[in-house]
C-alpha positions as CSV (number, residue, x, y, z in Angstrom):
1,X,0.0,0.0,0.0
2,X,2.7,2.5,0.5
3,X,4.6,1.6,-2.3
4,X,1.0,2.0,-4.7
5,X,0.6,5.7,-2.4
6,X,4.2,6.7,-3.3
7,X,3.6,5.9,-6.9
8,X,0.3,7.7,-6.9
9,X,1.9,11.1,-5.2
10,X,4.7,10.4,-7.8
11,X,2.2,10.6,-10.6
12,X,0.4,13.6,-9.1
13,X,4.2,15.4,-8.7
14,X,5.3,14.4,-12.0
15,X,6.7,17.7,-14.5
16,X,4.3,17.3,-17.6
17,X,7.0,18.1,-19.8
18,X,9.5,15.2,-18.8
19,X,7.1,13.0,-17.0
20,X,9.4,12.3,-14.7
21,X,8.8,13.3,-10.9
22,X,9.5,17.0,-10.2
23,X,13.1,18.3,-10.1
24,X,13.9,21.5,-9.0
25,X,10.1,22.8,-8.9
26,X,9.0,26.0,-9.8
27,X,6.0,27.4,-10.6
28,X,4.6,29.3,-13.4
29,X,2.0,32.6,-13.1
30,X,-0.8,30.3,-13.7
31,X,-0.2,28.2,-10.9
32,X,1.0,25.0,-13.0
33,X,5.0,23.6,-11.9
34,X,7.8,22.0,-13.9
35,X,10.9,21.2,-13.7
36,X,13.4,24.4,-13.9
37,X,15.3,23.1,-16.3
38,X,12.3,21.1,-18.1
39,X,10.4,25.0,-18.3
40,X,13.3,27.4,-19.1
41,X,14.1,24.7,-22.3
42,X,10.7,25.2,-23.6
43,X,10.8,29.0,-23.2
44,X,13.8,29.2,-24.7
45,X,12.1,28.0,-27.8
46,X,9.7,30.3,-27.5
47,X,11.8,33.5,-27.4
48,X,11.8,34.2,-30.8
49,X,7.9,34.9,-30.6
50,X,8.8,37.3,-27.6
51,X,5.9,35.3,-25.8
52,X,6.2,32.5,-23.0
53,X,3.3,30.5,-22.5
54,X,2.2,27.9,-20.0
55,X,2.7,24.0,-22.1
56,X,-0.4,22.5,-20.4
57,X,-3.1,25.9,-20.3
58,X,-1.1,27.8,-22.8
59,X,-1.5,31.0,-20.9
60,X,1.1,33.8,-22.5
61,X,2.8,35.7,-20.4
62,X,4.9,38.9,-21.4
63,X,7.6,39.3,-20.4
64,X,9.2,36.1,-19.5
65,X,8.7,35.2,-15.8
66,X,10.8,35.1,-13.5
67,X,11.1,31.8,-11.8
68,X,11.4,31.2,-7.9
69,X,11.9,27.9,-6.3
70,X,8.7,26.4,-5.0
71,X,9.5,26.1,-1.3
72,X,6.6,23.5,-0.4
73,X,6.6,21.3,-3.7
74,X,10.5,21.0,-3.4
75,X,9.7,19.3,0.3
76,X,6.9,16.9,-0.6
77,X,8.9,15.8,-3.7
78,X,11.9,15.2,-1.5
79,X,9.7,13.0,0.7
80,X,8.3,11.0,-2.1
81,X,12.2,10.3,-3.2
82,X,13.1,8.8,0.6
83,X,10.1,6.5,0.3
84,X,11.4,5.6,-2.7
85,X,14.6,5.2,-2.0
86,X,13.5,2.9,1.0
87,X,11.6,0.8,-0.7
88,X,14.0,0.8,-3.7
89,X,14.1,-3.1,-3.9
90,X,10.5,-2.8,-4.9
91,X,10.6,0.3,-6.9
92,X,9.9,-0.3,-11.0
93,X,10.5,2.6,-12.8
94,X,8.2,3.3,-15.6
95,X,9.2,3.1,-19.1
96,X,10.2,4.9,-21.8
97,X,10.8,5.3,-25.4
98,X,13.4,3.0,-25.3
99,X,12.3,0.3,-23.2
100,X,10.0,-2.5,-23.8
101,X,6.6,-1.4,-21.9
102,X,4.5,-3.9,-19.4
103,X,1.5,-5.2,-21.4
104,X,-0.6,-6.0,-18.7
105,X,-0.1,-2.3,-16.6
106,X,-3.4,-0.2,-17.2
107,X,-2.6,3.7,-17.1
108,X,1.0,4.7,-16.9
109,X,3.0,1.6,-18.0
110,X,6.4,0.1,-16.1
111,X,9.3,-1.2,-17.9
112,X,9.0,-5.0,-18.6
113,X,10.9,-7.5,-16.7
114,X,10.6,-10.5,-18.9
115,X,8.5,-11.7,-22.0
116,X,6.8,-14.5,-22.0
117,X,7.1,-16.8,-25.2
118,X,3.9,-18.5,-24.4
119,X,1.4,-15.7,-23.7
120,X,3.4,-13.6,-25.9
121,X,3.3,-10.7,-23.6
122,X,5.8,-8.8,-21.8
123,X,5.4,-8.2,-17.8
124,X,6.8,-6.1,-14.9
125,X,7.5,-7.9,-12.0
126,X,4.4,-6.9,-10.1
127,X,2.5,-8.5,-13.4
128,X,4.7,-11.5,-13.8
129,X,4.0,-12.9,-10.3
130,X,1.8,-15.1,-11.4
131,X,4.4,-17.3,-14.0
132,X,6.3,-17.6,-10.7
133,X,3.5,-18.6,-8.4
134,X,0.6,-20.4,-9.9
135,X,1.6,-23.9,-11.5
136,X,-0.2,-23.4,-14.8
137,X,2.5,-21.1,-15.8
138,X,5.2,-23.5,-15.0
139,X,5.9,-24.1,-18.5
140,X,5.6,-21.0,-19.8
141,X,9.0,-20.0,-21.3
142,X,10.4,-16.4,-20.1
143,X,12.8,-14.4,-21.6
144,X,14.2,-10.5,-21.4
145,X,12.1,-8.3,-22.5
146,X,11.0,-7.9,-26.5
147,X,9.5,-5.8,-28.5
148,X,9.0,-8.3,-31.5
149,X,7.4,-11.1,-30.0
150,X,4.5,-10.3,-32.7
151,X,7.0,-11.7,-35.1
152,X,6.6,-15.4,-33.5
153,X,2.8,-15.1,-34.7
154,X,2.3,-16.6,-37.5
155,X,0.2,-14.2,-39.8
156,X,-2.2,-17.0,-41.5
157,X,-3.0,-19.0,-39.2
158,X,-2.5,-16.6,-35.4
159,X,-0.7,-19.7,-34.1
160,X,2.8,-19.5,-32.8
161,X,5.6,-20.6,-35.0
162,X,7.4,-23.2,-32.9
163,X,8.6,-24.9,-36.2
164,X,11.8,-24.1,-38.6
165,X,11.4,-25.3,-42.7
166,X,14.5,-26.1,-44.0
167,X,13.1,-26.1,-47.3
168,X,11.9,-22.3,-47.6
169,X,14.3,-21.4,-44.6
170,X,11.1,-19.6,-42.4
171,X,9.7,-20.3,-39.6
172,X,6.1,-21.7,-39.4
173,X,3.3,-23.3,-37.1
174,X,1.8,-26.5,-37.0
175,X,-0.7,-25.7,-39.1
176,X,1.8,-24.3,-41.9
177,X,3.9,-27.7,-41.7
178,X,0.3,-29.6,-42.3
179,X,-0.5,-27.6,-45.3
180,X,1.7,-25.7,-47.6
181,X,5.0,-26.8,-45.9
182,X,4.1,-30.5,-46.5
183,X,6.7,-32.9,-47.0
184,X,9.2,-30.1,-46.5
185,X,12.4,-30.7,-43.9
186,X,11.0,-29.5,-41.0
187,X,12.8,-29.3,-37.4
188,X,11.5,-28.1,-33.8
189,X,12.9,-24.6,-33.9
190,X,15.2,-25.6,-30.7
191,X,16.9,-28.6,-33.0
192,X,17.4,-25.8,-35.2
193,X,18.7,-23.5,-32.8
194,X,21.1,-26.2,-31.7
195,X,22.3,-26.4,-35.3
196,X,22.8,-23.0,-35.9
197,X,24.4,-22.2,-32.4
198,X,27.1,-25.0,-33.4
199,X,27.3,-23.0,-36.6
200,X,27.4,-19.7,-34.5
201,X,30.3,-21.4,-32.4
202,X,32.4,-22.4,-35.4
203,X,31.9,-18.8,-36.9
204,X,33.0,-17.2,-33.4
205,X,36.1,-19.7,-33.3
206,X,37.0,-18.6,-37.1
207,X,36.8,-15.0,-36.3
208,X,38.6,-15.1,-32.6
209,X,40.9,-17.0,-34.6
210,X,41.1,-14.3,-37.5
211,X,41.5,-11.8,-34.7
212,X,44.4,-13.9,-32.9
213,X,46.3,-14.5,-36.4
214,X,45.5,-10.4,-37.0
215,X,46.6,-9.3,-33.7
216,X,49.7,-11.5,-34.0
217,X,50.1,-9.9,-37.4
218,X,49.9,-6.8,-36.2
219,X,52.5,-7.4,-32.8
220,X,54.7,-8.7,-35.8
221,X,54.4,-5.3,-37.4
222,X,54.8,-2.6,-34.3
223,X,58.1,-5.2,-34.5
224,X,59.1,-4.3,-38.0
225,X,57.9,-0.7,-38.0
226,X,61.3,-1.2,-34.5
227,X,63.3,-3.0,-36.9
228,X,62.6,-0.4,-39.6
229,X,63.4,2.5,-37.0
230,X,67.1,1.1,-35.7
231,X,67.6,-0.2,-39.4
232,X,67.3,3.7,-40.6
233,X,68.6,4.7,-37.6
234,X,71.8,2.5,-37.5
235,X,72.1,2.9,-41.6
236,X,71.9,7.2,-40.7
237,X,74.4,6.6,-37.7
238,X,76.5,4.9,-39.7
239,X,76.2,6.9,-43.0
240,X,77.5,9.9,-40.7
241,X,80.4,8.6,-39.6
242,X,81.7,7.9,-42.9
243,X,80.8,11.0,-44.7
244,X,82.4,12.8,-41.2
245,X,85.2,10.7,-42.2
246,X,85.5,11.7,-45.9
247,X,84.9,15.4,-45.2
248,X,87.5,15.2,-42.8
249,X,89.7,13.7,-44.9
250,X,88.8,16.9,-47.6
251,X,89.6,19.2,-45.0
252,X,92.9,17.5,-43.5
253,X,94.4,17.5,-47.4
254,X,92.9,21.1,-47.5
255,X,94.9,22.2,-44.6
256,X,98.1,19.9,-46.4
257,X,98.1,21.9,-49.7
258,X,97.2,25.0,-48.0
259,X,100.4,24.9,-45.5
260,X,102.6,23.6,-48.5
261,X,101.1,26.5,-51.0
262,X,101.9,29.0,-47.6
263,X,105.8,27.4,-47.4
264,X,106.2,27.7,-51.0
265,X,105.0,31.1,-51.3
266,X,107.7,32.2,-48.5
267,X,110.4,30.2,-49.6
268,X,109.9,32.1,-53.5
269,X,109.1,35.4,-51.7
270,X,112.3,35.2,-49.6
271,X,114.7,34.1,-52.8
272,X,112.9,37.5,-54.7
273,X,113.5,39.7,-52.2
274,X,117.0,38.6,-51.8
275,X,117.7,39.0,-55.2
276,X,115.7,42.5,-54.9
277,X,118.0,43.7,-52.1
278,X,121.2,42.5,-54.2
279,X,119.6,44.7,-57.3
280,X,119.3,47.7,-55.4
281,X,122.4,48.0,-53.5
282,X,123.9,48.0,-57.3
283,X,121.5,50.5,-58.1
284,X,122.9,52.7,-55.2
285,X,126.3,51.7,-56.1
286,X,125.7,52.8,-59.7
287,X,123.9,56.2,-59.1
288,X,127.1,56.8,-56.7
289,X,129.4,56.4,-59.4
290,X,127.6,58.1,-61.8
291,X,127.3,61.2,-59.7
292,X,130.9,60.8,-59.6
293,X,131.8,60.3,-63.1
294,X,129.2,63.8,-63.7
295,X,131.6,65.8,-61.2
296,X,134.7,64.4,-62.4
297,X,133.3,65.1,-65.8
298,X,133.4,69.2,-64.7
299,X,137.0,69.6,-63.9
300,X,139.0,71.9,-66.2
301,X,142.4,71.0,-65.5
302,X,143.3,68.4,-68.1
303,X,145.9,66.7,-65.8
304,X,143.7,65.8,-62.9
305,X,140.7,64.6,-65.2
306,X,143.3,61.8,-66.2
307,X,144.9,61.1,-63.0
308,X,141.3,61.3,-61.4
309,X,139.8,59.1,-63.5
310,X,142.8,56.5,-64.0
311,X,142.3,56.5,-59.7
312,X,138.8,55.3,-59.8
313,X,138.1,51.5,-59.3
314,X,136.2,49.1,-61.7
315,X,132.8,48.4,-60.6
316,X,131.7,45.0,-59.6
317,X,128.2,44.9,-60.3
318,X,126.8,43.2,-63.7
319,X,126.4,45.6,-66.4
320,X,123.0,43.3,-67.5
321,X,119.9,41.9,-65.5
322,X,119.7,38.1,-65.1
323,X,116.0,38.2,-64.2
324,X,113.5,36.0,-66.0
325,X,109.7,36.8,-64.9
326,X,108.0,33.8,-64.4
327,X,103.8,33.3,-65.1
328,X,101.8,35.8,-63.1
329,X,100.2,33.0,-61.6
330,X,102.7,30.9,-60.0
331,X,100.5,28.4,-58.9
332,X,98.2,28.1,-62.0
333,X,99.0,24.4,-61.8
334,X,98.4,23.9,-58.3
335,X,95.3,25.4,-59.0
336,X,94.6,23.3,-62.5
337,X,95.6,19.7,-60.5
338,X,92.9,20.6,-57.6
339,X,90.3,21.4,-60.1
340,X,91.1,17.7,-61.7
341,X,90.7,16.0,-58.8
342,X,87.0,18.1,-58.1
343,X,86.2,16.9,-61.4
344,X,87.2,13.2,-60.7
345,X,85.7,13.5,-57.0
346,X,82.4,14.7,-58.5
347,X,82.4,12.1,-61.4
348,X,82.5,9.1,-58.9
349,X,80.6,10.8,-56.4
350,X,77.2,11.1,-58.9
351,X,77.8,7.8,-60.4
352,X,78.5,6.0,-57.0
353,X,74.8,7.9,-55.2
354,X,73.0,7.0,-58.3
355,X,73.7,3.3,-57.3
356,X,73.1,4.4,-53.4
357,X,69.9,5.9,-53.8
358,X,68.6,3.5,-56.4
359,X,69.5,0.8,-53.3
360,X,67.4,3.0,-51.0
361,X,64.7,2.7,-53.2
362,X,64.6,-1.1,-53.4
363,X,63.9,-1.0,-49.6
364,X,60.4,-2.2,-49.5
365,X,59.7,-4.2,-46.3
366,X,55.9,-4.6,-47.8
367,X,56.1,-5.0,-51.1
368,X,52.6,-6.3,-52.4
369,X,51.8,-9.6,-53.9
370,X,52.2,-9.3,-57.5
371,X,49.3,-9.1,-59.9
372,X,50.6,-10.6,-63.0
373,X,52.4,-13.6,-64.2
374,X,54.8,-11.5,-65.8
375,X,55.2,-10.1,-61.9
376,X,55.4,-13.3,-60.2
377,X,58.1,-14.8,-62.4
378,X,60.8,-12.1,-61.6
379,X,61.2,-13.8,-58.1
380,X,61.2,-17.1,-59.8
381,X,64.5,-19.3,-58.8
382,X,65.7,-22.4,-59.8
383,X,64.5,-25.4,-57.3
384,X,66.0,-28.8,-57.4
385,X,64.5,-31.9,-55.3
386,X,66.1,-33.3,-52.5
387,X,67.5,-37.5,-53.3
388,X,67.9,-37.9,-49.5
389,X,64.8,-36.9,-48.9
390,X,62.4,-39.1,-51.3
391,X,60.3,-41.8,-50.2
392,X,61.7,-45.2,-51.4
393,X,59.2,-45.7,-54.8
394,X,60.3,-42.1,-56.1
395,X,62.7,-42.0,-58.9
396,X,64.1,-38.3,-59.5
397,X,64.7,-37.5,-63.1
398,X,65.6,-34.1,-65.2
399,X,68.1,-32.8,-63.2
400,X,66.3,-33.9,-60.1
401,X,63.4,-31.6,-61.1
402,X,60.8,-34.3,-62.1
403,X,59.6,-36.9,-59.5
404,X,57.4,-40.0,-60.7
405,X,56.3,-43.0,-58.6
406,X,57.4,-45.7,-59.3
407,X,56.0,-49.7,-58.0
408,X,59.1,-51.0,-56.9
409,X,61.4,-49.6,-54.3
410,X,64.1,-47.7,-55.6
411,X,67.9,-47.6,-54.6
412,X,68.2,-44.9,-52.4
413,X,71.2,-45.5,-50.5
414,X,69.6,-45.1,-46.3
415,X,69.6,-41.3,-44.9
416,X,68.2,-39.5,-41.9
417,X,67.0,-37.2,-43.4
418,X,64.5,-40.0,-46.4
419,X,60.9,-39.9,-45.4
420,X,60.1,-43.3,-45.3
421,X,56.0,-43.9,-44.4
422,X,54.7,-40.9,-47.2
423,X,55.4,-41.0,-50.7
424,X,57.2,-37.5,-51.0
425,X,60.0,-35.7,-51.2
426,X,61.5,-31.9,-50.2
427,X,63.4,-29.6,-51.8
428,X,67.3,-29.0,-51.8
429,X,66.7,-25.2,-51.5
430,X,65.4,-23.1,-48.5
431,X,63.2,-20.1,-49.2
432,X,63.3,-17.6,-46.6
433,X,62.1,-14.1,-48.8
434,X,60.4,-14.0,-51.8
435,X,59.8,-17.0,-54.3
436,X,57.9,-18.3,-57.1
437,X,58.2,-21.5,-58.7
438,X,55.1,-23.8,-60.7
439,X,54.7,-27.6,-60.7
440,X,53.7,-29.4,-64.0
441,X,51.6,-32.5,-62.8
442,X,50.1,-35.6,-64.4
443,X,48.1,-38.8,-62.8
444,X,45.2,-39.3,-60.6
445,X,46.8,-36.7,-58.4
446,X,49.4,-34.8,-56.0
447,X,50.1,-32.5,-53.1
448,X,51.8,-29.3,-53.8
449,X,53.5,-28.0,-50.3
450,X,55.6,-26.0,-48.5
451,X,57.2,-27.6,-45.7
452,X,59.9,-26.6,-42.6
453,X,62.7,-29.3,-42.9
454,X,62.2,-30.0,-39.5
455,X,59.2,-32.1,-40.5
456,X,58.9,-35.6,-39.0
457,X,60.2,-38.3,-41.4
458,X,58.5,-41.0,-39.8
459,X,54.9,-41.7,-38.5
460,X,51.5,-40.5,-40.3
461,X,52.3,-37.1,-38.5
462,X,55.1,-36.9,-41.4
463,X,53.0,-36.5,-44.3
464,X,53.1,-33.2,-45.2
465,X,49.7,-31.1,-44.2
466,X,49.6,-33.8,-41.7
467,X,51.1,-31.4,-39.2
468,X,51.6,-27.6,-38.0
469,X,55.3,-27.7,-39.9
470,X,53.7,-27.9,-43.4
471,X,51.0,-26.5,-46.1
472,X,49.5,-28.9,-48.8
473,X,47.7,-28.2,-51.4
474,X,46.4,-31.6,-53.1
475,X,45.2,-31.7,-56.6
476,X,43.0,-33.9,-58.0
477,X,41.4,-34.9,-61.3
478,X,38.0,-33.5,-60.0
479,X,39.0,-30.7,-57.0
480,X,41.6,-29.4,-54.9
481,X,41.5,-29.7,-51.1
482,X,44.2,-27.5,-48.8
483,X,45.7,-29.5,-45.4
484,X,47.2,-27.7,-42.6
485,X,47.5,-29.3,-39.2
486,X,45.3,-31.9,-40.3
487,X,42.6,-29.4,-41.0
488,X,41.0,-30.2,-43.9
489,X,39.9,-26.8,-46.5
490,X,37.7,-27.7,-49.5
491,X,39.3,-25.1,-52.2
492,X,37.2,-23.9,-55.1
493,X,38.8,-23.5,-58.6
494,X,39.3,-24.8,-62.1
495,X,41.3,-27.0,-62.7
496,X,44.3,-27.3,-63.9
497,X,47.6,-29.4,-64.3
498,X,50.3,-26.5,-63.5
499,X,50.3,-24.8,-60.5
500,X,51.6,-22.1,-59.3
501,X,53.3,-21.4,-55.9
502,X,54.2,-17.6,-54.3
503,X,55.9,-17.5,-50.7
504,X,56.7,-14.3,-48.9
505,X,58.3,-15.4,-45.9
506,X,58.8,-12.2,-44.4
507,X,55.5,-11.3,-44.7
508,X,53.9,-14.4,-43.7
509,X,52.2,-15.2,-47.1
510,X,51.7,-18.4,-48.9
511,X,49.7,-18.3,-52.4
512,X,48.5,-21.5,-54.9
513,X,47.3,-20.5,-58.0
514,X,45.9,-22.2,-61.2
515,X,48.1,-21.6,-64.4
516,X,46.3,-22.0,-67.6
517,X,45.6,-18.8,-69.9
518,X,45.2,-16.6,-67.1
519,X,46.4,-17.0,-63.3
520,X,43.5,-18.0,-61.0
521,X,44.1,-17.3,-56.8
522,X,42.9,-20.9,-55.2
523,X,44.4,-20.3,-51.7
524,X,46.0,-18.0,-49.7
525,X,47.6,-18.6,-46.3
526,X,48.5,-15.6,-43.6
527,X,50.8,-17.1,-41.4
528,X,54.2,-16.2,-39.1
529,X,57.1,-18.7,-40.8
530,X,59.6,-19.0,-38.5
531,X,62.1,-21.2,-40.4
532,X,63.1,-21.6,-43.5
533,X,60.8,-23.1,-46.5
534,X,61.4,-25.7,-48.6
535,X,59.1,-27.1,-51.3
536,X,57.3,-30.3,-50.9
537,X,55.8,-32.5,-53.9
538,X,53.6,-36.3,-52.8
539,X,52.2,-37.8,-55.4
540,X,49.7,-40.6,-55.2
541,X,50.5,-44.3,-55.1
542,X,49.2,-44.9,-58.9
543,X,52.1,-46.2,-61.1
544,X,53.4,-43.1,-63.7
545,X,51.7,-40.2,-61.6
546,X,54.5,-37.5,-61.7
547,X,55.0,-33.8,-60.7
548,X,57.7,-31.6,-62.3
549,X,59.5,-28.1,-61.2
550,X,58.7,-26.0,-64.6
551,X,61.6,-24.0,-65.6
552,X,61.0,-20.4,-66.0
């Protein structure tokens, strides 16, 4: 009874414009409350019409009222909450747009608690009471709350559809499996359930195991964008050094010919000025005699003009220059053999970074799978088979390219390494980067692989597909089936006797195509390889069934 009086007061306190019980109250001119927020929203769509009116009497009012709390209204709705929130256990709040309403509530509905599957009803709990106490409900089947339980009806015969046609892939009622749905493959809707939730199982175990392989893929590359990073980093680190090395090197023969130019210019400048000083003391030795000669040249008396002149001594200084001027560039040739050696630098230099850069560019750690034979066959490489490793009734032919089987045991001297419970045989060659290689086949049939050598030789857990180690692609007259781990994949495709095989072990990618006229994608495998790859050919135990390594 309290909880049905605190509901009604809660109706009769309720803000008209949220429905919800009264927030903040205030009241209007015309006596009617809302919320405060609930009120001052709807004027403020009003306030282009410079009019505010009242939502439930429309009463206009200009200008916009002011709003004061409502003393008395904020205490009795504050009461109402504390009964609430003591009987909170039993409280149902009622339901809105979003939830699923309780059919059987008269009035203001509640929020469903379950749905019924029989009565195809939804109830709150004070309306489901009944499925829980009274024993003619006992088999009623209850689920969360739904809006489409009209959707089990059917819509010919108003029954409910408790039955799933395999046939027309519908649900229907008894009625419809009677009629129209006669002789179809019917199930209970639960067997079909069971089916499809083993379905829905396998589906959720292919995509958490998409999204394991993914997240893998994506752990391996945050690791090769690091690699990438102390690659570039390393390559730039390194790259400095040596170009700090050769530029030193410039700058230490710089300072070399610089301080032998410097030495040579003072040794020469020191031998001209010498040579300079030498000239003029003779030319002050000269004008000295000259000035002599001009005086001597002024004195009347004939007898001392003779005996003067007879007295004066012969000069020692040459009566010609010596001197040969030399280039006005000394050191033209200096100059000339420097600009050689710029010109030979600079020659190697730009031939030499045409070959660097071109090997920067060839850096790609991602480089997509190609989209052409013409693309594939450039990582083609020539494959050989492996004598140690073929099964006793394999003879090897062409160069150890072509592998036929044979009825009687061959002579294959004993190895370790000879498989000897499968009729196949491994490659000579590892792949660990890109590779391309196709396989001519003839006979009832044979697996085309890829295989770690670690594989088992012995044991059925040594056939190749047979294990977590290898990838088998088996081609038949009629279809081609993929093994992996002894998981069997049915693989669509035409057929065709030359296949083709693309690896990418960095990148984790395994392809099988169909070679005829055009290239045709039957599998693709996104892996991690963590050792190297060799090829794997089995053929089938039918007398003259072969497989050969084309040569491209």
């Amino acid at each position: 009874m309290a909880q049905e009086g605190a509901d009604l007061y809660g109706e009769t306190f309720s803000c008209s414009i949220c429905l919800n019980l009264l927030k903040e109250p205030v009241t209007v001119p015309c006596g009617h409350s809302y919320c405060r927020t609930c009120i001052s929203s709807f004027w403020d769509g009003e306030a282009v019409k410079n009019s505010y009116s009242c939502p439930q009497c429309r009463e206009a009012f200009t200008p916009r009222p002011v709003l004061g709390k409502s003393t008395m209204l904020a205490e009795v709705v504050e009461k109402i909450n504390k009964s609430r929130r003591h009987d909170a256990p039993a409280v149902e709040r009622y339901a809105t747009a979003e939830d699923v309403a309780c059919d059987s509530c008269t009035g203001r509905k509640r929020k469903a608690y379950k749905s019924c599957l029989v009565c195809l009803a939804s109830y709150c709990k004070k309306h489901l009471q009944p499925h829980h106490e009274s024993a003619a409900f006992k088999r009623h089947k209850l689920v969360d709350p739904s809006e489409k339980l009209q959707e089990k009806i059917c819509s010919r015969h108003d029954e409910v559809m408790k039955i799933f046609c395999r046939t027309d892939q519908q649900c229907i009622c008894f009625l419809c499996s009677m009629d129209e749905h006669k002789g179809h493959d019917t199930v209970s809707a639960a067997a079909e359930r069971t089916e499809k939730q083993r379905e829905l199982q396998e589906s959720r175990a292919d995509i958490q195991k998409n999204i394991q392989d993914r997240e893998e893929d994506v752990e391996l590359l945050k690791q090769q964008v690091k690699t990438i990073n102390v690659s570039a980093d390393q390559t730039v680190e390194h790259n400095e050094q040596m170009f700090s090395e050769l530029i030193r090197l410039l700058q230490d023969r710089r300072s070399e010919l610089k301080k032998e130019v410097r030495s040579k210019q003072q040794t020469e400048v020191s031998a001209v000025r010498a040579l300079q000083e030498k000239l003029e003391q003779e030319i002050s030795e000269l004008k000295k005699r000259d000035a002599e000669l001009q005086q001597l040249s002024h004195t009347e008396d004939h007898i001392q003009f003779v005996l003067s002149y007879s007295s004066l001594s012969a000069l020692s200084v040459s009566t010609h220059s010596s001197i040969i001027t030399g280039p006005e560039n000394c050191f033209e040739e200096v100059t000339a053999a420097v600009s050689e050696l710029r010109e030979h630098l600079h020659k190697v230099l730009m031939e030499d970074w045409t070959k660097v850069c071109h090997t920067v560019e060839r850096v790609d750690v991602l480089q997509p799978e190609p989209t052409s034979r013409a693309g594939f066959l450039k990582y083609s490489q020539e494959i050989t088979l492996d004598p140690n490793t073929a099964f006793i009734q394999l003879s090897l032919s062409e160069g150890n390219r072509k592998v036929t089987f044979i009825k009687r045991n061959q002579r294959h001297p004993p190895h370790p390494e000879r498989f000897t419970d499968h009729c196949q045989v491994l490659s000579r060659e590892s792949v660990t980067g890109r590779c391309y290689w196709e396989v001519e086949w003839r006979g009832t049939g044979v697996c085309v692989a890829v295989s770690y050598k670690s594989i088992s030789r012995a044991g059925n857990e040594s056939g190749i597909g047979l294990n977590n180690k290898s990838w088998s692609l088996i081609c038949s007259t009629n279809n081609y089936t993929f093994y992996h781990n002894n998981i069997i994949t049915t693989v669509p495709g035409p057929h065709s006797s030359r296949i083709g095989v693309y690896v990418d072990h960095t990148a984790g990618i395994l392809s099988f195509y169909s070679v005829c006229d055009t290239m045709t994608l039957l599998h693709r495998v996104s892996t991690t390889f963590t050792e190297p790859l060799h090829l794997g050919l089995c053929v089938y135990y039918n007398v003259g069934t072969t497989a050969e390594l084309c040569k491209l």
